[in-house]
FITORNU-930927 format. One record per residue (C-alpha): residue in three letters; x, y, z. Coordinates in steps of 0.5 Angstrom, whole numbers, padded with zeros to 4 digits, always signed. Example, Ala and Ser with C-alpha at 12.3 -4.5 7.8 and 13.67 -1.06 7.14 Angstrom:
<rs>
ALA+0025-0009+0016;SER+0027-0002+0014;
</rs>
This chain:
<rs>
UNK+0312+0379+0033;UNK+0318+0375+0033;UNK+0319+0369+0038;UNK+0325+0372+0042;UNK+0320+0379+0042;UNK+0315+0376+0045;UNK+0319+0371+0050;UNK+0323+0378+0052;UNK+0315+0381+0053;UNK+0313+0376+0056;UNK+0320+0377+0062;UNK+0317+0383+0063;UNK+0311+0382+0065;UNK+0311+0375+0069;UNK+0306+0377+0075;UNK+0307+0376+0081;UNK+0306+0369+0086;UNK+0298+0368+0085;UNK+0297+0373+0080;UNK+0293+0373+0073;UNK+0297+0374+0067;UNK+0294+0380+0065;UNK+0298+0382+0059;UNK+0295+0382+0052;UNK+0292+0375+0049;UNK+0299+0373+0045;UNK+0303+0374+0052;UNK+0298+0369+0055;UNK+0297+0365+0051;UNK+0306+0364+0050;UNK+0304+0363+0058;UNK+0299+0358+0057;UNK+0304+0354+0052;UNK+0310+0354+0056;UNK+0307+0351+0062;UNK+0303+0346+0058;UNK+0307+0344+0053;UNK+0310+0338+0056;UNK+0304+0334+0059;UNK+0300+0332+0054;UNK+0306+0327+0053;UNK+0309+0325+0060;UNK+0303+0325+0064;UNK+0301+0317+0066;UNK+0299+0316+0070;UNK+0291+0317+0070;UNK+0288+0323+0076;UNK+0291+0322+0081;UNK+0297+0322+0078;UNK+0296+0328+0074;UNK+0293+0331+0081;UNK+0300+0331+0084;UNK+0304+0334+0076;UNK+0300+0340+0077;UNK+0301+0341+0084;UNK+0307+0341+0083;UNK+0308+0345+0076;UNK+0302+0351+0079;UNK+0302+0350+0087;UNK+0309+0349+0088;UNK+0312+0352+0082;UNK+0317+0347+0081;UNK+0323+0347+0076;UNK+0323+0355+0078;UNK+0316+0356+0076;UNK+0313+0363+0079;UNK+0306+0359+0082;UNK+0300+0361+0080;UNK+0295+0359+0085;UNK+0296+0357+0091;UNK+0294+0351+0096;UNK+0287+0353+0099;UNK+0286+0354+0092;UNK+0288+0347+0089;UNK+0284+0344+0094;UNK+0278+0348+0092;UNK+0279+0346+0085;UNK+0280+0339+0086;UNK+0274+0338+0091;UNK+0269+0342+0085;UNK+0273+0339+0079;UNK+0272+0331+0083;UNK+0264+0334+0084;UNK+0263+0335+0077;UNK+0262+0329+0071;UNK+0267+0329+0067;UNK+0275+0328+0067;UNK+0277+0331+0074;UNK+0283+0333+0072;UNK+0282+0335+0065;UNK+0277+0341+0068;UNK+0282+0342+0073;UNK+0289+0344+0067;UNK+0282+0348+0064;UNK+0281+0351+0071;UNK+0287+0353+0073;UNK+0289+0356+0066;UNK+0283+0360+0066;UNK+0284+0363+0073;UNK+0291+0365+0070;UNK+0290+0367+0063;UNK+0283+0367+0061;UNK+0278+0363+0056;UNK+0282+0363+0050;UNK+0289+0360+0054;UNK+0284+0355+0057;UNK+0282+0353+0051;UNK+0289+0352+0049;UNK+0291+0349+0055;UNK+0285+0344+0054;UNK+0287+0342+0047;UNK+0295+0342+0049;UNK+0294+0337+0055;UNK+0288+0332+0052;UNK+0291+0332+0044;UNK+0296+0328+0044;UNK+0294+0321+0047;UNK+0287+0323+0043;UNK+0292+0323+0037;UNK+0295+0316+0039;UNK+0289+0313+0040;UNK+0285+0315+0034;UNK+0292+0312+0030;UNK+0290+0306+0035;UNK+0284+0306+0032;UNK+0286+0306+0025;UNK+0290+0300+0025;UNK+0286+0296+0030;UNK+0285+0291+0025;UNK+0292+0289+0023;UNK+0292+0287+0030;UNK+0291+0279+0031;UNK+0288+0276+0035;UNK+0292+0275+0040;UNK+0297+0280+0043;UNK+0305+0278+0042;UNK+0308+0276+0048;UNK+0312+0282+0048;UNK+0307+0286+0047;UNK+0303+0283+0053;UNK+0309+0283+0057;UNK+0310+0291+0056;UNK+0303+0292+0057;UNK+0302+0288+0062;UNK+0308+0291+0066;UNK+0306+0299+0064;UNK+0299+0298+0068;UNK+0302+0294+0074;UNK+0307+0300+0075;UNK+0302+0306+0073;UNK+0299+0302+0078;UNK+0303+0304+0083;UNK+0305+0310+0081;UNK+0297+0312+0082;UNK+0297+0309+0089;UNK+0303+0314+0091;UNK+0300+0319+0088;UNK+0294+0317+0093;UNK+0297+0317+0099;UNK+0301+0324+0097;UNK+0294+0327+0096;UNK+0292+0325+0102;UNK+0297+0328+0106;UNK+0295+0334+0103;UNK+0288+0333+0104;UNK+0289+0330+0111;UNK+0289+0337+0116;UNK+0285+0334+0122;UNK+0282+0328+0125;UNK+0275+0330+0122;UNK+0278+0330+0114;UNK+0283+0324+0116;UNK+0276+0320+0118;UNK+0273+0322+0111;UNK+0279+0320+0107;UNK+0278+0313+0110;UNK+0270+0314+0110;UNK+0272+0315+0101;UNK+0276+0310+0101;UNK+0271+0304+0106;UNK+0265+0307+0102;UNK+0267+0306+0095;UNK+0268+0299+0095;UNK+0263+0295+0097;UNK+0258+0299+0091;UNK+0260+0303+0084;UNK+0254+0306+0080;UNK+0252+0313+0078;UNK+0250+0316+0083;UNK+0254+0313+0088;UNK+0261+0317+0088;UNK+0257+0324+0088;UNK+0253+0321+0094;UNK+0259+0320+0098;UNK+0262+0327+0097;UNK+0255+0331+0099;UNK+0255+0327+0105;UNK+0263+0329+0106;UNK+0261+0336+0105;UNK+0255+0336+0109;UNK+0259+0333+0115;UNK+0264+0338+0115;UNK+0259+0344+0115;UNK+0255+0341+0121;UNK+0263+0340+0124;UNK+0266+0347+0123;UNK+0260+0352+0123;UNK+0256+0348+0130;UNK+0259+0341+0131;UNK+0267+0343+0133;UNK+0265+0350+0139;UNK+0259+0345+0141;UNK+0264+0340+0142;UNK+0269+0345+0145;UNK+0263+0347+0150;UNK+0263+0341+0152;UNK+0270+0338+0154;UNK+0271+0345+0157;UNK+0265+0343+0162;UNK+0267+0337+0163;UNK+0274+0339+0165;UNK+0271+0344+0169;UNK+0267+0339+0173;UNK+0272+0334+0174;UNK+0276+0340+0176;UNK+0271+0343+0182;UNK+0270+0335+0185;UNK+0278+0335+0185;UNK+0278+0342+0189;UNK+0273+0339+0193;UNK+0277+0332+0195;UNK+0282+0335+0197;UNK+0277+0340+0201;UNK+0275+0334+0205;UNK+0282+0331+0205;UNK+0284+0337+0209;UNK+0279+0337+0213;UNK+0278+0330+0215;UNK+0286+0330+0219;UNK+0284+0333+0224;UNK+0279+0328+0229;UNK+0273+0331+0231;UNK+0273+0330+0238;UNK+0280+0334+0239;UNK+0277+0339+0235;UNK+0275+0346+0238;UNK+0270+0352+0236;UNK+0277+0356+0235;UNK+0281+0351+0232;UNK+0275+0350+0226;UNK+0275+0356+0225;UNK+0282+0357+0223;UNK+0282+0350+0220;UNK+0276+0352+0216;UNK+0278+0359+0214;UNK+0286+0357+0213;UNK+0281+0352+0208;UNK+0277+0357+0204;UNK+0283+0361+0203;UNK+0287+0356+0199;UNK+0280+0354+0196;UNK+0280+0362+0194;UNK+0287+0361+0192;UNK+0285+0355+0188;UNK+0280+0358+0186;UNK+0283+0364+0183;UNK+0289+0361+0181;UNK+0285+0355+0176;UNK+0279+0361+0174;UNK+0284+0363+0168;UNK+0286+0357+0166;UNK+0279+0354+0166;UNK+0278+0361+0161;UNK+0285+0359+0157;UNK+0282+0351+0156;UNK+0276+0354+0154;UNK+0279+0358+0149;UNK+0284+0354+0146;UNK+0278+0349+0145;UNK+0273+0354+0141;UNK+0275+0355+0136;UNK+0274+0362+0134;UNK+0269+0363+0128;UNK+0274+0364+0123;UNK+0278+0358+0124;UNK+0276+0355+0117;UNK+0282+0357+0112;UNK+0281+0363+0109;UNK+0283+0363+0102;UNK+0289+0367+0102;UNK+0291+0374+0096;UNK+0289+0369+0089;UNK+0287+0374+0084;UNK+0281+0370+0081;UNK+0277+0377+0078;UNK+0282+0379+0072;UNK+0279+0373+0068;UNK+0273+0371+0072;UNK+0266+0369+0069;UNK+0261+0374+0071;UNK+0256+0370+0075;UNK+0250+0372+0071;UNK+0254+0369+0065;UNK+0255+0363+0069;UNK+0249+0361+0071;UNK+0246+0362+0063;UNK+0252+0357+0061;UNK+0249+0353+0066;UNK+0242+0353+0064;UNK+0244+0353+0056;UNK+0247+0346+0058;UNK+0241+0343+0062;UNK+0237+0346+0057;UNK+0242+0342+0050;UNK+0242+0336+0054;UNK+0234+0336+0055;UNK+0234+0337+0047;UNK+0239+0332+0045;UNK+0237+0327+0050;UNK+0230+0329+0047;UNK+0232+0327+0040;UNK+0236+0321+0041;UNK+0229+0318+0044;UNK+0226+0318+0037;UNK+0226+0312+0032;UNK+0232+0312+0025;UNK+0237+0318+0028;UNK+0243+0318+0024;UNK+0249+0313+0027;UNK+0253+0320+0027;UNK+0248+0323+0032;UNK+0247+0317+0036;UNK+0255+0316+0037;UNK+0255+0324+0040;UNK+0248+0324+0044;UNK+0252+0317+0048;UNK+0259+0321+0049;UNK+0255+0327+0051;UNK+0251+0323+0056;UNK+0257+0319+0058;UNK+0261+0326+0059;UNK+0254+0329+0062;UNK+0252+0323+0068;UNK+0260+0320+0069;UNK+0262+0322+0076;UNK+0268+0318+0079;UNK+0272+0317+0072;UNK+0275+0311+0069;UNK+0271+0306+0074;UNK+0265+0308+0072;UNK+0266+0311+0065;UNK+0269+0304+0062;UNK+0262+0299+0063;UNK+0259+0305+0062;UNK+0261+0306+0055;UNK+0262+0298+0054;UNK+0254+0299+0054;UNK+0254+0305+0050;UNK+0257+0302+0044;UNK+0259+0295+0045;UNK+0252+0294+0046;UNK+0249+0296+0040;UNK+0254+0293+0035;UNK+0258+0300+0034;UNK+0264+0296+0037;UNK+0267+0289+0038;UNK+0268+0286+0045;UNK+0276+0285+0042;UNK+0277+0293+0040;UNK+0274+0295+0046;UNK+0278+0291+0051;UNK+0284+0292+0047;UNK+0283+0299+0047;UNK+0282+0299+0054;UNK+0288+0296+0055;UNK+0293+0301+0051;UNK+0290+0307+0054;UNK+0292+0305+0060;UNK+0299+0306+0058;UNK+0298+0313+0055;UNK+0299+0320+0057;UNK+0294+0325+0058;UNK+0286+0324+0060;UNK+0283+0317+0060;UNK+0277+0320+0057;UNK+0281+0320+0050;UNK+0279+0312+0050;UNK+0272+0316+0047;UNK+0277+0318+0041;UNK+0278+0311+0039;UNK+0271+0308+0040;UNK+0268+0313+0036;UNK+0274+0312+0030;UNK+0272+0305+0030;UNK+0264+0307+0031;UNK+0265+0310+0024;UNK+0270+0307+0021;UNK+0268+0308+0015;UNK+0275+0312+0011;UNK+0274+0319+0011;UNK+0268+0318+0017;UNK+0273+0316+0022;UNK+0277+0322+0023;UNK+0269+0325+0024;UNK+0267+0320+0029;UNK+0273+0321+0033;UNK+0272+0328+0034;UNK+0265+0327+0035;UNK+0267+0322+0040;UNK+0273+0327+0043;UNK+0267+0332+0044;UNK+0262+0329+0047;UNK+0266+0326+0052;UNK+0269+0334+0054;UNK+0264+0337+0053;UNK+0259+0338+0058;UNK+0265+0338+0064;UNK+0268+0343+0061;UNK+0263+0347+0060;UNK+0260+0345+0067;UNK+0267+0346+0070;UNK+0266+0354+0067;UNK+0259+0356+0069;UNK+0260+0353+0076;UNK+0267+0357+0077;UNK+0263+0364+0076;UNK+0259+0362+0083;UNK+0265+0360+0086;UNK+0269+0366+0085;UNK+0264+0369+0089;UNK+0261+0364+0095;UNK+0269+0362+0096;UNK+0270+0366+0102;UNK+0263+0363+0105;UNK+0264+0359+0110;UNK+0259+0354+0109;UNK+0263+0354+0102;UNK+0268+0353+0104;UNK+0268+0348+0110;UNK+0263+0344+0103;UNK+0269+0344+0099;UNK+0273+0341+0104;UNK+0270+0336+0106;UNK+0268+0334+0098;UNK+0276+0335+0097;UNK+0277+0329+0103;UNK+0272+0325+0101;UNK+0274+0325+0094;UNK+0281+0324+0095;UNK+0279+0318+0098;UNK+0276+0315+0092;UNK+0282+0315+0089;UNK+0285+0309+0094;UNK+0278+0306+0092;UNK+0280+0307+0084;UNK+0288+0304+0086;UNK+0283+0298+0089;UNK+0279+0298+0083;UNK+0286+0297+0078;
</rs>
């Protein structure tokens, strides 16, 4: 079909705000390639900074753009994304493509975002060893000027993802619990560890701590209220002396009394009922999702959890054989890139000393390439993880096995995220409407966010 026939088929069909792209498979994968085409090539920044791209471009619907998910849906993808290992925002472009257009434009949108800087680090890797020693001052001083603003750059997009995060005080205190918490320790396990307690706390808030609360200011109100009523009672009766006062006179004291107090009374019962109200929230005061289609292209749930377990069960298996004497280097590159894809959560922070043991350690890279290496992928669009390319390439430099450690590399590192990232968004299309789900991912979402002023610290 000719070009100008396809993007006249694809006018026509343009779906509405939030929903899929339900034309044939050449439709969306036009679809796919009209909205990505671009960032694989202008995304510097690191996550953060990719976060923000794609709420604009998918969210927003800049540049005149139909939006394809909508902002509960964003923050639900990211707080899933953040959770699992892997590149948080290269499971994130994968995501939101396979809600809009399904698996194979996914596919593509994958390749479209990650290949650029995959490529530009793979011909890094090439002439490596042209390079001296020592940098040109002119080269340092543009390095060094690219990651002092990438710096900046990631710290604006910081703050612009907190303020969307930030939507009560409890996910304000959470965003700064993330952002506390994570400096003073970086480890494995650590990042996973501080979105969970996130999660948990906004379940116990919004399912029981939050009418809890609310129950208790409005008795507390109400007690403050009754001993006001009964000052002003006391004042009233105190002003007249008791050795004046008569029986008749009481009496109508007492009774013009009693009627203010149940003209008080009865004035304050509906406002007492209103504070309470306005205190308590109702059972569905956790955001609902709004009219998203994410069932056109959904996984079903049962061949989400048989990806799921397929994983565990190929990393038991690779961890396994990875465990025994004289493996090919080929097979160790894959199985420390597929162990570093699987057990990475928190991106560049831990990925780097992580992979520095992984392949600096055993003698498959010099310390020079790899800081080298590390310094120049800072500088270049697209997702961090592509450093693996360039390792990989060096770990086999060897002619024609460059070009295979690369792609081992590549797919070691993006792998199990991705595939993680498939499985589990089968679940969550089904549990997204739960509350306790949905409180979870809100709470993960600011504590990941968090994070990222951690990262910002980190650079």
């Amino acid at each position: 079909m000719p070009l100008s026939a396809i993007f006249r088929s694809l006018q026509s069909n343009r779906p509405d705000a939030y929903q899929a792209m339900k034309g044939g498979l050449g439709l969306r994968l036009w679809e796919v390639v009209a909205n990505y085409w671009d960032l694989g090539f202008t995304s510097f920044g690191g996550p953060p900074v990719h976060f923000q791209i794609m709420r604009k471009r998918f969210v927003d619907g800049e540049g005149g753009r139909i939006p394809w998910i909508d902002d509960q849906t964003y923050q639900e993808l990211f707080a899933i994304c953040q959770a699992l290992p892997g590149p948080g925002s290269t499971k994130f472009a994968f995501c939101v493509a396979l809600i809009h257009a399904g698996f194979i434009p996914a596919v593509l949108a994958f390749l479209i975002w990650s290949l650029p800087g995959a490529i530009g680090m793979f011909a890094l890797a090439l002439g490596v060893e042209r390079i001296g020693e020592v940098l040109p001052n002119p080269v340092y001083a543009l390095l060094s000027g690219l990651n002092a603003s990438t710096v900046g750059i990631i710290a604006v997009a910081a703050v612009q993802l907190a303020e969307k995060s930030i939507t009560d005080p409890l996910t304000r205190m959470l965003v700064i619990l993330g952002a506390c918490a994570g400096l003073p320790y970086n480890a494995l396990w650590y990042f996973p560890l501080l979105m969970a307690i996130g999660g948990i706390i906004t379940i116990f808030w919004d399912l029981w701590g939050r009418a809890k609360f609310g129950r208790m200011r409005a008795r507390f109100n109400r007690k403050n209220r009754n001993e006001q009523r009964e000052a002003e009672e006391s004042t009233a009766s105190g002003a007249v002396p008791l050795e004046t006062r008569n029986p008749t006179r009481d009496g109508g004291l007492q009774r013009r009394v009693a009627s203010r107090a149940e003209a008080s009374g009865a004035d304050t019962a509906p406002t007492t009922g209103d504070s309470a109200e306005e205190i308590i929230p109702e059972a569905d005061a956790t955001p609902q999702p709004q009219g998203i289609d994410t069932t056109s292209h959904g996984i079903p749930v049962k061949v989400g959890i048989l990806i799921i377990i397929g994983f565990f069960v190929s990393f038991i298996a690779l961890m396994a054989v990875r465990g025994l004497d004289n493996t090919p280097l080929e097979f160790d590159l894959f199985a420390n890139m597929y162990l570093a894809g699987t057990i990475i959560f928190g991106g560049g922070p831990v990925v780097i000393p992580l992979l520095h043991e992984y392949v600096v350690e055993p003698g498959w890279v010099s310390s020079r390439d790899f800081l080298l290496g590390l310094a120049i992928i800072q500088a270049f669009p697209g997702p961090n993880f592509n450093f693996a390319v360039y390792l990989g390439a060096l770990a086999l430099n060897r002619g024609s096995s460059s070009v295979l450690g690369a792609f081992l590399g590549f797919l070691g590192i993006f792998f199990p995220g991705i595939t993680l990232s498939i499985g589990v968004q089968s679940i969550w299309r089904v549990l997204r409407t739960k509350p306790a789900v949905i409180s979870l991912l809100r709470g993960v979402n600011s504590t990941a966010v968090g994070l990222v002023f951690t990262a910002v610290y980190r650079l």
